[in-house]
C-alpha positions in Angstrom: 64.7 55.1 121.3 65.3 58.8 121.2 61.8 59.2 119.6 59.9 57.4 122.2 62.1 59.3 124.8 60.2 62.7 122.8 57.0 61.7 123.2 57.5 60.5 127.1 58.7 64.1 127.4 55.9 65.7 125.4 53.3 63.4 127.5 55.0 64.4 130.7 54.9 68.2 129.4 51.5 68.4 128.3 50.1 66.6 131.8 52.0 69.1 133.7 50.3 71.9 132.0 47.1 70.2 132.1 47.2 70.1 135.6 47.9 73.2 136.0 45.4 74.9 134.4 42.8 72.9 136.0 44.6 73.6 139.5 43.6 77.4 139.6 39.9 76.4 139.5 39.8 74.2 141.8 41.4 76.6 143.9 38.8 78.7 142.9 36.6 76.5 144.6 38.0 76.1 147.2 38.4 79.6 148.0 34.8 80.2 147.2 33.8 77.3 149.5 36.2 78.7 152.2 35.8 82.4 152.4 32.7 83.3 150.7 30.0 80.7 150.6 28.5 82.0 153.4 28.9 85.6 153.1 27.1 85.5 149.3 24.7 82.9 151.0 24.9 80.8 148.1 26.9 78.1 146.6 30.1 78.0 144.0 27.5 76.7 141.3 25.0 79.4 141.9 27.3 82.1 142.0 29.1 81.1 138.7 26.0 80.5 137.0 24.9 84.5 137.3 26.6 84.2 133.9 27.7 82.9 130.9 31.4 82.4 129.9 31.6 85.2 127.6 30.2 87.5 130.3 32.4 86.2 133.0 35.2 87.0 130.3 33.9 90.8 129.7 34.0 91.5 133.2 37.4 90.2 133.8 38.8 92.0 131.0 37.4 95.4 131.9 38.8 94.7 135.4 35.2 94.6 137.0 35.5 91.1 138.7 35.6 92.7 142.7 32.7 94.9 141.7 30.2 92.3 140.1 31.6 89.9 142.6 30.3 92.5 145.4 26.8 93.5 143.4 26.4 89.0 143.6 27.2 89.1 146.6 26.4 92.3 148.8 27.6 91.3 151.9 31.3 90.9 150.4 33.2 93.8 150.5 35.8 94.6 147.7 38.9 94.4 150.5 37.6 91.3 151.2 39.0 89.6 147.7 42.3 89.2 148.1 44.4 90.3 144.3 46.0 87.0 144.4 42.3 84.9 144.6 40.7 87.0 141.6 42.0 85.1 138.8 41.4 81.9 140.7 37.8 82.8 141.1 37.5 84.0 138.1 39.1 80.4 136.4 36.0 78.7 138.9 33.2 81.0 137.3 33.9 80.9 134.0 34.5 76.9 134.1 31.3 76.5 135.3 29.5 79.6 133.8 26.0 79.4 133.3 26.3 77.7 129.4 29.1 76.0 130.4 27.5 72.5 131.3 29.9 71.5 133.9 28.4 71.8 138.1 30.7 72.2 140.8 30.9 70.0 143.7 30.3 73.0 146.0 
C-alpha cells in the first residue's frame, strides 16, 4: 500500500512539473499572439523560426533577447517587452526554433 501511495505521489509530482514547464510557452504564445503579432507583422512560428534552438539559447544567455527581438521585429521597441514576458517568449522560440520540428498554432 505505501508503495503504490509513492508512485501516485511521484505521478502526481512529475505531472505537476510537466505542466509547468510547458505552461510558460504557451504563455509565450499567447503573449506573442496578443501583443506583438501585429507589430512584427508576422506570426509566432515565423518569428521563432529566425533561429535555431541553440541560437535562441546564445542569445538568452548573453542577455540579448529585447535586442534581437527588436532587430526581428523593428517596429517593437525594447520598453515594449515587459521583464516578466522575456523568459516566456523566450520558452515559445526556442520550443519551436527553426530545427525544432514542432509549429505553433499561431
Amino acid at each position: 500500500m505505501k508503495l503504490l501511495k509513492l508512485l501516485l505521489a511521484a505521478t502526481l509530482v512529475l505531472g505537476v512539473s510537466a505542466t509547468t514547464l510547458s505552461a510558460s510557452s504557451v504563455k509565450g504564445q499567447k503573449l506573442f499572439i496578443k501583443k506583438f503579432k501585429k507589430p512584427c507583422g508576422m506570426n509566432g512560428a515565423k518569428f521563432a523560426a529566425k533561429h535555431s534552438q541553440d541560437e535562441w539559447q546564445e542569445i538568452m544567455d548573453n542577455g540579448n533577447f529585447k535586442k534581437e527581438f527588436v532587430k526581428i521585429c523593428p517596429n517593437v521597441k525594447e520598453s515594449d517587452i515587459k521583464d516578466s514576458w522575456v523568459e516566456h517568449i523566450f520558452e515559445f522560440s526556442y520550443d519551436y526554433a527553426n530545427d525544432s520540428g514542432n509549429v505553433p498554432s499561431c
